[in-house]
N, C-alpha and C positions, 0 to 999 in steps of 0.2 A: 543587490537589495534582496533580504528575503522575501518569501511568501509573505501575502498576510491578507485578510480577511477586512473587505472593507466596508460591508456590513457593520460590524461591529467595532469598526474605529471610528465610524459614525456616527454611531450609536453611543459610545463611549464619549466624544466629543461634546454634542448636544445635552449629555447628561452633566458634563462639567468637568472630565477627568483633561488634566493637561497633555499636551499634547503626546509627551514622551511615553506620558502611562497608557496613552489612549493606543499607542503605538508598539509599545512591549506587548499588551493586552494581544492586541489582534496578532500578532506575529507569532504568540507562543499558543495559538489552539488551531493553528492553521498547517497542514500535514506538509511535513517537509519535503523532502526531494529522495532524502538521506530513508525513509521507512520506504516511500514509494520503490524505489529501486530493489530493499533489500523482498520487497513482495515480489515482485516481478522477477526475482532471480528464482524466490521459493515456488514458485507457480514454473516455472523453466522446467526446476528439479523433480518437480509431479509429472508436469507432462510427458518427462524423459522415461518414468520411472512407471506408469500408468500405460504408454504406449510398449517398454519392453516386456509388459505381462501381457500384454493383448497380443504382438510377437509368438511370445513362448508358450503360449496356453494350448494352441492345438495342437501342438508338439508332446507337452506334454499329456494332452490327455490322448492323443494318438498311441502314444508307448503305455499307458498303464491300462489300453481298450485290449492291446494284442499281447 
């Protein structure tokens, strides 16, 4: 079953929308699995990339002080 936001198929109910639209509705503004994941991979790739400059930085400015 996907995600879906139940706020808003409540909402969309009560207003009069049937059931299925009420239910497409809330499922498609509700964040998938599929963006969540591909965040957490891009947040990985910083960390990796963020922590080899803090690594390499005294090194570097160690050779360009002598």
């Amino acid at each position: 079953m996907p995600l879906m936001l139940s706020e808003l198929y409540d909402a969309r109910r009560e207003a009069g929308a049937s059931e299925d639209k009420a239910r497409k509705a809330a499922e498609a503004v509700a964040p998938s699995d599929h963006h969540l994941g591909a965040m957490a991979r891009k947040l990985d790739v910083h960390t990796y990339m963020l922590s080899t400059i803090i690594v390499l930085w005294p090194g570097i400015l160690w050779r360009v002080a002598r």
